[in-house]
Backbone as ProteinMPNN parsed JSONL, in Angstrom:
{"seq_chain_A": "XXXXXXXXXXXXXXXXXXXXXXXXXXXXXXXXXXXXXXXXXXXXXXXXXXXXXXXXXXXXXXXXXXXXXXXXXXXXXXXXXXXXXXXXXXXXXXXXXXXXXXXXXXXXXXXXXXXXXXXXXXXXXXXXXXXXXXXXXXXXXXXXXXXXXXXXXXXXXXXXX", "coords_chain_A": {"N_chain_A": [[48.748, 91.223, 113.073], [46.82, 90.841, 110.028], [46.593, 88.884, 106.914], [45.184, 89.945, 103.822], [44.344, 88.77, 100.786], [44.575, 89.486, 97.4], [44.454, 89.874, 94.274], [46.898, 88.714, 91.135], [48.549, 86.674, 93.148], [49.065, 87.978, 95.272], [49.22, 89.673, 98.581], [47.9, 91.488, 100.825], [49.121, 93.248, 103.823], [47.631, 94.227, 106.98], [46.621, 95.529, 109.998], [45.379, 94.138, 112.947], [43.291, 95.009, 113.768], [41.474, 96.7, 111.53], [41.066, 94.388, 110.129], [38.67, 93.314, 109.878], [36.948, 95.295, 109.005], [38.133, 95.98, 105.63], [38.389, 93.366, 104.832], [35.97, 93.231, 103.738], [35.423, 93.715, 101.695], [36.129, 93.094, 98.054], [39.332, 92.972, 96.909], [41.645, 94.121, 94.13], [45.194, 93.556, 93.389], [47.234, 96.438, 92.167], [49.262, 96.743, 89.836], [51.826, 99.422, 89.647], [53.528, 101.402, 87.629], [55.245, 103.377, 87.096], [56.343, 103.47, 89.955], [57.096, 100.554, 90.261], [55.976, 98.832, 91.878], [53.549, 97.056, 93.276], [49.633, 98.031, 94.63], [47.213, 97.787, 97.478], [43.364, 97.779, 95.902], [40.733, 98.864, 95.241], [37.818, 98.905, 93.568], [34.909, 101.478, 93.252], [31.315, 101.774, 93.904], [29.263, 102.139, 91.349], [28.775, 105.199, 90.235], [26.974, 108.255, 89.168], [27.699, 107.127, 86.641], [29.745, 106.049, 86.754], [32.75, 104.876, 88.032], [35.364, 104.914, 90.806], [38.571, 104.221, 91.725], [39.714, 102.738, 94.776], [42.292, 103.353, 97.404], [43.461, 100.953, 99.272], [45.465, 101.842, 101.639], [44.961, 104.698, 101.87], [42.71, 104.446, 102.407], [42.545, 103.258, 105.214], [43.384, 105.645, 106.657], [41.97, 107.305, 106.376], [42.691, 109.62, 104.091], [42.506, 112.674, 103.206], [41.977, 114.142, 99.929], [44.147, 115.539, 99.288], [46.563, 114.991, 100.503], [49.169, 112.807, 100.688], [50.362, 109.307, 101.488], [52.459, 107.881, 102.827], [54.182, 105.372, 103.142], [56.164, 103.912, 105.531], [58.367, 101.822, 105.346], [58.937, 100.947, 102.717], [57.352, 99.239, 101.395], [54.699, 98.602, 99.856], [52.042, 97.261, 100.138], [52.094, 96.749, 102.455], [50.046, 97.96, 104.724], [49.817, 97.86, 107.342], [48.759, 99.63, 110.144], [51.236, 101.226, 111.663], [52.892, 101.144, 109.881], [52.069, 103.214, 108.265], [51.916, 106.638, 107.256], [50.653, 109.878, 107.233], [51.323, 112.467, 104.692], [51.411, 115.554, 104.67], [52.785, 117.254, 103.347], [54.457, 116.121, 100.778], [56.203, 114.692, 100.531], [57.157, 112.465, 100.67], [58.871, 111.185, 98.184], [60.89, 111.432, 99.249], [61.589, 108.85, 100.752], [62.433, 107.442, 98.962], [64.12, 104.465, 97.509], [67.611, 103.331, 96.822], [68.713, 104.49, 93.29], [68.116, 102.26, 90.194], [69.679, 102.645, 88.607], [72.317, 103.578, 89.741], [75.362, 103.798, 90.544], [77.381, 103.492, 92.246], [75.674, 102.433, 95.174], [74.966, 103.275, 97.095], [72.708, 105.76, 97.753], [72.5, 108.707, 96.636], [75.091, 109.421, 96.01], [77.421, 109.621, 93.611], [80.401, 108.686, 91.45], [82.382, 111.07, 89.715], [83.655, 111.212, 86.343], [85.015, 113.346, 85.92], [86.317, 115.118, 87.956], [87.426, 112.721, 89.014], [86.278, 111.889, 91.914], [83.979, 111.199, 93.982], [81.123, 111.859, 93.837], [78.974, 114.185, 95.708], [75.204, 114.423, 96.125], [71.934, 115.9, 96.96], [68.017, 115.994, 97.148], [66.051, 118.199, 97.51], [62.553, 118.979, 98.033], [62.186, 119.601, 94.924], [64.965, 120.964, 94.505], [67.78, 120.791, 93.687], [70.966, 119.639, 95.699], [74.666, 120.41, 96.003], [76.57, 118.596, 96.939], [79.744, 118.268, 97.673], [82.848, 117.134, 96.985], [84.493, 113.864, 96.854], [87.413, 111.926, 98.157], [87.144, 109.826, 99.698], [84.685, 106.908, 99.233], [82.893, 106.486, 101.563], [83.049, 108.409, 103.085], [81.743, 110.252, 101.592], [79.039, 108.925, 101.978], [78.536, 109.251, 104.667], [78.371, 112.14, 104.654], [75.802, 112.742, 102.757], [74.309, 111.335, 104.048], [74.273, 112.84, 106.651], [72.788, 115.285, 106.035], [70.604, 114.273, 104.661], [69.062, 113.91, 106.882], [68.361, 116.22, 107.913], [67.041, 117.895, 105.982], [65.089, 116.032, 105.505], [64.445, 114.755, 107.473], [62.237, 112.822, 109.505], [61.36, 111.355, 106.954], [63.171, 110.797, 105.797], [65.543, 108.511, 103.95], [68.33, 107.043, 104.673], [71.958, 105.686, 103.914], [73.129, 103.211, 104.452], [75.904, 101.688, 105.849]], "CA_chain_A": [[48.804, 91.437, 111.646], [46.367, 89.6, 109.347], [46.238, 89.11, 105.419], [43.947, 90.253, 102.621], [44.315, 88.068, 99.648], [44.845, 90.015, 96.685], [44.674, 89.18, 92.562], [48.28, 88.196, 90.983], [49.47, 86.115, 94.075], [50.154, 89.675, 96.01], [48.62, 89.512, 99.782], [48.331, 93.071, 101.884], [49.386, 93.179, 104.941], [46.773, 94.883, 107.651], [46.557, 95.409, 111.313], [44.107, 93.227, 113.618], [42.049, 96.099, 113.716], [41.437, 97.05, 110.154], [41.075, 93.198, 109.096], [37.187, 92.835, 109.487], [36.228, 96.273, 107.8], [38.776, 96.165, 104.894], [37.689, 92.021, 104.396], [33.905, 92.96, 103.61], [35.534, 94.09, 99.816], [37.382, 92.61, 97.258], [40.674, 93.938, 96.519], [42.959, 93.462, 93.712], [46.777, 93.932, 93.591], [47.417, 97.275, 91.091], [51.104, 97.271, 89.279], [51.936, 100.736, 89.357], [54.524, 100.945, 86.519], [56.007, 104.604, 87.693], [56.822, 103.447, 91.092], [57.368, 99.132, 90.024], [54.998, 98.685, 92.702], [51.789, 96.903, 93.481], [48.934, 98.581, 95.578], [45.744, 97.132, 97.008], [42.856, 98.313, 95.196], [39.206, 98.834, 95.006], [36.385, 99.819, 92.898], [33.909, 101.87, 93.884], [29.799, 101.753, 93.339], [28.539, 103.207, 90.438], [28.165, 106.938, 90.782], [26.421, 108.591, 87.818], [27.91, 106.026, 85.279], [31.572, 106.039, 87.058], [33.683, 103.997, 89.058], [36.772, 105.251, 90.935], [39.74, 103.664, 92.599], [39.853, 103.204, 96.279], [43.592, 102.414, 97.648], [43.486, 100.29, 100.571], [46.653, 102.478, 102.285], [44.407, 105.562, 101.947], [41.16, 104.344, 103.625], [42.8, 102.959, 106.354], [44.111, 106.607, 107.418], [40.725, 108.247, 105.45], [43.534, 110.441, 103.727], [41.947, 113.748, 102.172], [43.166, 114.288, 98.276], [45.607, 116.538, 98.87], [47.567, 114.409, 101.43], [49.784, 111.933, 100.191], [50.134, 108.553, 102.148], [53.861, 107.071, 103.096], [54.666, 103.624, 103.852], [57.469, 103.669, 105.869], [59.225, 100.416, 105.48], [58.222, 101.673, 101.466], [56.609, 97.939, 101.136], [53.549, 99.411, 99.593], [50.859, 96.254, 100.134], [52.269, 96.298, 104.116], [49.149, 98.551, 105.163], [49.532, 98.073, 108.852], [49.139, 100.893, 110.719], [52.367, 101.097, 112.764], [53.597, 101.298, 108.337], [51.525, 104.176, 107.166], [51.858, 108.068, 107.967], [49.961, 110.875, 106.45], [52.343, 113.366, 103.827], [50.777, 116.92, 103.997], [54.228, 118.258, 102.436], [54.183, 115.855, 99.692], [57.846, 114.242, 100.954], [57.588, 110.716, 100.146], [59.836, 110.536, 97.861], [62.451, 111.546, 100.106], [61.679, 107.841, 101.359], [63.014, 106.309, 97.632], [65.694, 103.974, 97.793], [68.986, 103.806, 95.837], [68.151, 103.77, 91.618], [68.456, 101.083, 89.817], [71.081, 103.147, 87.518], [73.196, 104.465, 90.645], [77.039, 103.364, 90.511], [78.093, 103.314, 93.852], [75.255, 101.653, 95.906], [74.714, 104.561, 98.034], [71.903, 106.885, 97.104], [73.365, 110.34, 96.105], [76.26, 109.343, 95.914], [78.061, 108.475, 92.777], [81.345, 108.501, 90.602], [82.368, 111.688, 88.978], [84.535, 110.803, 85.784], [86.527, 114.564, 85.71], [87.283, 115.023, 88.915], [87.666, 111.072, 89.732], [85.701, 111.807, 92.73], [82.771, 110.854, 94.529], [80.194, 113.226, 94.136], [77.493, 113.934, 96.466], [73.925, 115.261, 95.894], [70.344, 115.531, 97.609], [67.311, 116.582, 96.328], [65.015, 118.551, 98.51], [61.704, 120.272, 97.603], [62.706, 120.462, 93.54], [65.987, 121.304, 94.511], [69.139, 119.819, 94.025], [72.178, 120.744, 96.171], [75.646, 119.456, 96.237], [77.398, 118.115, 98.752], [81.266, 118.009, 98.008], [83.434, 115.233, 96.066], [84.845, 112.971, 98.125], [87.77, 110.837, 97.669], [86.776, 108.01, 99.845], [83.294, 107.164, 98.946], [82.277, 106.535, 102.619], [82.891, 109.818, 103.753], [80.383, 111.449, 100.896], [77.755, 108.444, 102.213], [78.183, 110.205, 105.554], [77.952, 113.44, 104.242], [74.607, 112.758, 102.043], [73.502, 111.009, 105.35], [74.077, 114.177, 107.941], [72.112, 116.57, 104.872], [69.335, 114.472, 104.813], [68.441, 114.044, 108.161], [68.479, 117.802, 108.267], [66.478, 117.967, 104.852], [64.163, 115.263, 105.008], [63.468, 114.406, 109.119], [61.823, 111.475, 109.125], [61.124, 110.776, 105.427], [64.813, 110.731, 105.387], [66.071, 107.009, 103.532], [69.681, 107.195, 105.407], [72.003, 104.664, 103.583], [73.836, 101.943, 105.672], [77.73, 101.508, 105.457]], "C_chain_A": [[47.988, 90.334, 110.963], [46.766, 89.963, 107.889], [45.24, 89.21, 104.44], [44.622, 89.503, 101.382], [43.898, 89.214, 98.867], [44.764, 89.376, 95.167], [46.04, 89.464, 92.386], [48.794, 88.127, 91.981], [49.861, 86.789, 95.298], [48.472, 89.333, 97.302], [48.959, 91.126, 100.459], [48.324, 92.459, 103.098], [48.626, 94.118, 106.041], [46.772, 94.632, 109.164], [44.918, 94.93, 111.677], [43.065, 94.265, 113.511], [40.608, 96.224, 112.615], [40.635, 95.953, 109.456], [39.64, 93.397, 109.103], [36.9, 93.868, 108.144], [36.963, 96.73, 106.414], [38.208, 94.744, 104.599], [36.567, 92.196, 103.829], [34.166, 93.379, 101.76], [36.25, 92.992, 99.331], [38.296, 93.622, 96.344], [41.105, 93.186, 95.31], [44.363, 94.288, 94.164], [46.685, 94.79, 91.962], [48.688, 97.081, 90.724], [50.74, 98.981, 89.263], [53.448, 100.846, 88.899], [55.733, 102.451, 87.067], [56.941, 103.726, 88.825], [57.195, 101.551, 91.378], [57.172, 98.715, 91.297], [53.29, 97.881, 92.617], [51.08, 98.161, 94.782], [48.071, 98.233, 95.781], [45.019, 98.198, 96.391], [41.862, 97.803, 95.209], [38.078, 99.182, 94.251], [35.256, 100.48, 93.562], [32.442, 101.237, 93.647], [29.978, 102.747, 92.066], [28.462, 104.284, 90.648], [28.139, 107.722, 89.702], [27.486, 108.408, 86.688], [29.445, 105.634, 85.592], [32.005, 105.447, 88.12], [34.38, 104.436, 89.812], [37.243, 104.27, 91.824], [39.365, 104.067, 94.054], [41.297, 102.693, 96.957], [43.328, 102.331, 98.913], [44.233, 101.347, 101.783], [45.618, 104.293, 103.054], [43.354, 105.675, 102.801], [41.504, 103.629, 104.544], [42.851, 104.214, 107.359], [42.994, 107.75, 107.177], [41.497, 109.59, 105.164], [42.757, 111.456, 103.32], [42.908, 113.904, 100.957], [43.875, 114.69, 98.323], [46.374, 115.978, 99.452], [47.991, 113.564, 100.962], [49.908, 110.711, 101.121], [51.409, 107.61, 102.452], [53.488, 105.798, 103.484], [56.122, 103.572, 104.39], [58.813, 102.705, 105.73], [59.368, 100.475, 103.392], [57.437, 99.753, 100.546], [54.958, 98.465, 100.753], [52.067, 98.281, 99.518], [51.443, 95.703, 101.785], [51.285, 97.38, 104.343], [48.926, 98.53, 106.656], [49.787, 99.772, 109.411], [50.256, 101.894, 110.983], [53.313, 101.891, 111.294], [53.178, 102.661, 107.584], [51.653, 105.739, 107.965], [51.382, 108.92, 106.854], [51.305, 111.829, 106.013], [51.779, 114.531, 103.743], [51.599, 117.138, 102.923], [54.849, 117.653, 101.417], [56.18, 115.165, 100.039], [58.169, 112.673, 100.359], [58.476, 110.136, 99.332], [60.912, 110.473, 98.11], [62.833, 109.604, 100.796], [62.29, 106.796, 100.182], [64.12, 105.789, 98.19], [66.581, 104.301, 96.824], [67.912, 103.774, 94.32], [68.515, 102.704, 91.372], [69.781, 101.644, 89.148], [72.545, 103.434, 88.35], [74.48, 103.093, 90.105], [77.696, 102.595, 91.273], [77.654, 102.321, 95.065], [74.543, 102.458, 96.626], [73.733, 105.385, 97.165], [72.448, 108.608, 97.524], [74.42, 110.74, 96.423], [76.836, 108.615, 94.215], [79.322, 109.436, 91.969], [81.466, 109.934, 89.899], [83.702, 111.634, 87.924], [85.95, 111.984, 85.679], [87.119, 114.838, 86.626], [87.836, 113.76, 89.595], [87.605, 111.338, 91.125], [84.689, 111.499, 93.108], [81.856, 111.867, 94.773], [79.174, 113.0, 94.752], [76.911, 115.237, 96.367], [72.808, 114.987, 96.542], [69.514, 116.375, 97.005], [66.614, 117.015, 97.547], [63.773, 119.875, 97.788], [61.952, 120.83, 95.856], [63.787, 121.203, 93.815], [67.235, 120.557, 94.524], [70.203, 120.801, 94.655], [73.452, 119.765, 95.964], [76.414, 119.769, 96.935], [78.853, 118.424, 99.161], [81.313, 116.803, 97.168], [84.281, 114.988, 97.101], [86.277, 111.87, 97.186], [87.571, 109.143, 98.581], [85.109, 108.016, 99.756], [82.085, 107.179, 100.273], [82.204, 107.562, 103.234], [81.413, 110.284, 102.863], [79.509, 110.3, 101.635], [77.583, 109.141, 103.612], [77.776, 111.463, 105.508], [76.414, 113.835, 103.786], [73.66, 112.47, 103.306], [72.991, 111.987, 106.609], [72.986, 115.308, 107.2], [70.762, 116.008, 104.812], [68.232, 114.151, 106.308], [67.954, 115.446, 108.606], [67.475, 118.182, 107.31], [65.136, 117.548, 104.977], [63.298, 114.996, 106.395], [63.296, 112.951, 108.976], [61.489, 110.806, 108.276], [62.824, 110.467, 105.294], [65.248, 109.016, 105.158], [67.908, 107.376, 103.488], [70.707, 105.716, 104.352], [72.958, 104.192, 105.005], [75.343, 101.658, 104.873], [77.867, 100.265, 106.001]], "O_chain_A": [[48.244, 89.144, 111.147], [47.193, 91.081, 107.601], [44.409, 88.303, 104.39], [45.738, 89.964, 101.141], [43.037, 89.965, 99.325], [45.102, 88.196, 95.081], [46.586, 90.259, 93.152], [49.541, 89.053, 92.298], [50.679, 86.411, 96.137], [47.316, 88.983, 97.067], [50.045, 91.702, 100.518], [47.725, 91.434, 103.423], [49.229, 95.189, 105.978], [46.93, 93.47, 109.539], [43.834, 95.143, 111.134], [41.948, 94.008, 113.064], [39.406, 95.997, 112.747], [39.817, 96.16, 108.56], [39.301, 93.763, 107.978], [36.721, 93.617, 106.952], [36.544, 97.785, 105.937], [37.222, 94.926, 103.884], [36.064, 91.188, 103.333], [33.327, 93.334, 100.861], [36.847, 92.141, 99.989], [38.106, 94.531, 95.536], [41.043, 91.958, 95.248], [44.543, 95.229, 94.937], [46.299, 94.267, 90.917], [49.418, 97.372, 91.672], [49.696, 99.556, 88.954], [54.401, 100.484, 89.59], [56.922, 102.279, 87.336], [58.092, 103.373, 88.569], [57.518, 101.191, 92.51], [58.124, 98.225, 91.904], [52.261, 98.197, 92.019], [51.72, 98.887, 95.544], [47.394, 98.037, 94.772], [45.524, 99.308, 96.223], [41.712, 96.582, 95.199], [37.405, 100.073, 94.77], [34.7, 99.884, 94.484], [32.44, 100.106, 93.161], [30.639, 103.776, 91.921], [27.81, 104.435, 91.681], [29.22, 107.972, 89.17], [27.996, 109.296, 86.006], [30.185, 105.031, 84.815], [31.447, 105.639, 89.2], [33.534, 105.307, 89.613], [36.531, 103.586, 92.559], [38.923, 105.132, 94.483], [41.387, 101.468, 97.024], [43.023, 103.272, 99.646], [43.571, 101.62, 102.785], [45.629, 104.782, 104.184], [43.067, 106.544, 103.625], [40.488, 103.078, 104.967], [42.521, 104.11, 108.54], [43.073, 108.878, 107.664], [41.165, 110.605, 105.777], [41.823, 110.846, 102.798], [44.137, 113.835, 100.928], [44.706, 114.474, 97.441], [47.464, 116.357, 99.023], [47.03, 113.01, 100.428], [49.289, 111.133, 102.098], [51.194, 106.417, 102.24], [52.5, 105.407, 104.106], [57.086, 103.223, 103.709], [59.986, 102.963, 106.002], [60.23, 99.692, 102.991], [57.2, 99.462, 99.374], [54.166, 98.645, 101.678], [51.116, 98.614, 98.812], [51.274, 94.565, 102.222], [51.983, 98.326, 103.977], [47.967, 99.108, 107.168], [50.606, 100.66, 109.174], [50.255, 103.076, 110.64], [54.112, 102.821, 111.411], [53.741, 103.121, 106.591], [51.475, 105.855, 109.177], [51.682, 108.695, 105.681], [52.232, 111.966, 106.811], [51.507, 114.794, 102.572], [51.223, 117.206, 101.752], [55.782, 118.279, 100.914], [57.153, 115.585, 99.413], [59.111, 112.083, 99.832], [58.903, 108.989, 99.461], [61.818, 109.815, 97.598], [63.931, 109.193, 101.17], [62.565, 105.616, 100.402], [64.888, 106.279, 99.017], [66.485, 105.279, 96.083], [66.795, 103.268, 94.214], [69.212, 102.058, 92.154], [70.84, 101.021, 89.221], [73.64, 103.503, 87.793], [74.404, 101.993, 89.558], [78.319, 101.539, 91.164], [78.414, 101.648, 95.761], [73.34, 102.224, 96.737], [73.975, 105.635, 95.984], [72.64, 109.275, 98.54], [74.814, 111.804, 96.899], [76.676, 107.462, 93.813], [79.238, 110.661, 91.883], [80.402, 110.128, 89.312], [84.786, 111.945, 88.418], [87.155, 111.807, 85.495], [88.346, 114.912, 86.568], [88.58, 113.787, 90.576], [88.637, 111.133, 91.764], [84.027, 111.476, 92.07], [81.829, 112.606, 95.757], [78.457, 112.009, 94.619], [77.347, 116.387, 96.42], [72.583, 113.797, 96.763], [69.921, 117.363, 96.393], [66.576, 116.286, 98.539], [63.932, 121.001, 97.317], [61.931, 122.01, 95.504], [63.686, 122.336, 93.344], [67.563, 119.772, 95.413], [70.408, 121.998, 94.456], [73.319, 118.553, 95.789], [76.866, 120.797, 97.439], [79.266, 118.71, 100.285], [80.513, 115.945, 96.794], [84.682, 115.728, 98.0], [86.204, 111.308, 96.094], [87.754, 107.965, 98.274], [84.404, 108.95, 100.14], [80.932, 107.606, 100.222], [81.26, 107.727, 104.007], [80.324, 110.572, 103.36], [78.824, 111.048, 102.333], [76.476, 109.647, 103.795], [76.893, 111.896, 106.248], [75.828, 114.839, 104.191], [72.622, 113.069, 103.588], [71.948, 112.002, 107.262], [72.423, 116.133, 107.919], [69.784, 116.755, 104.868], [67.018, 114.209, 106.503], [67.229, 115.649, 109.579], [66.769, 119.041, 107.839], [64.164, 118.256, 104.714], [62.075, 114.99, 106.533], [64.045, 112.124, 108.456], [61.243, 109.622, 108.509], [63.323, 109.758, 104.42], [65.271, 108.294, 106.154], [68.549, 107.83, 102.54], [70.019, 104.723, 104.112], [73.275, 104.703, 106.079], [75.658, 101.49, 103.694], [78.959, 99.699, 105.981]]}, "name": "protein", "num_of_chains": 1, "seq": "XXXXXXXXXXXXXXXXXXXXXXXXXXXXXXXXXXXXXXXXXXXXXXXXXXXXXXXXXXXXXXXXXXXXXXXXXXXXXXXXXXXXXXXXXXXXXXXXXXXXXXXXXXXXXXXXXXXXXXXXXXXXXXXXXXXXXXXXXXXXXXXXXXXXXXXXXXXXXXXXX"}
């Protein structure tokens, strides 16, 4: 694993491989305000009067546009290989962690005030389903846990009890 120095303090993380022909640019570090994320980042050449973005994550894997680009570990300036997998099916966000707003701790899991149960939900594909209310809250984190393994596969962000 080497490092790419980055603008605001932020370093990517890259496999031995990668390091020479990703070094020959200069990167900065992007905020990406959606996802309260950095990303490296490149400019292009000129090309009749226009610039575009190049994300580091992307030209490691030479993604095509329509493919989306996971980070497994979801450390999004860890660019090692071993970290990145191609998204045909557009899943990645099955890899989100908890919200910041959640209740409970547990992602899709939280508090329901009428039945004073633990409600559980997953999202799959623009769909929400629900799970069952729960009165101990560890059961629904098992529950949300067995649904998305089944749901999600390996995008699946399992929580930990």
């Amino acid at each position: 694993m080497r490092e790419i120095p980055l603008t605001q303090g932020q370093v990517a993380l890259v496999s031995d491989i990668d390091y020479d022909f990703l070094n020959q640019w200069k990167w900065y570090a992007q905020w990406d305000f959606k996802g309260q994320c950095f990303y490296a980042v490149r400019n292009s050449k000129m090309i009749n009067g226009k610039r575009t973005r190049i994300w580091m994550h992307r030209l490691i894997l030479n993604a095509p546009n329509d493919i989306e680009v996971d980070h497994r570990n979801r450390n999004t300036l860890d660019n090692q290989r071993h970290n990145l997998r191609l998204d045909p099916e557009k899943r990645n966000q099955q890899n989100r962690g908890t919200q910041s707003i959640n209740t409970s701790g547990y992602k899709g899991v939280s508090w329901h005030k009428e039945h004073k149960k633990w409600q559980v939900r997953i999202t799959s594909q623009n769909k929400r389903y629900h799970l069952g209310y729960f009165d101990v809250k560890e059961d629904g984190v098992k529950r949300y846990n067995e649904e998305a393994i089944k749901l999600h596969g390996e995008f699946a962000r399992l929580n930990i009890i």
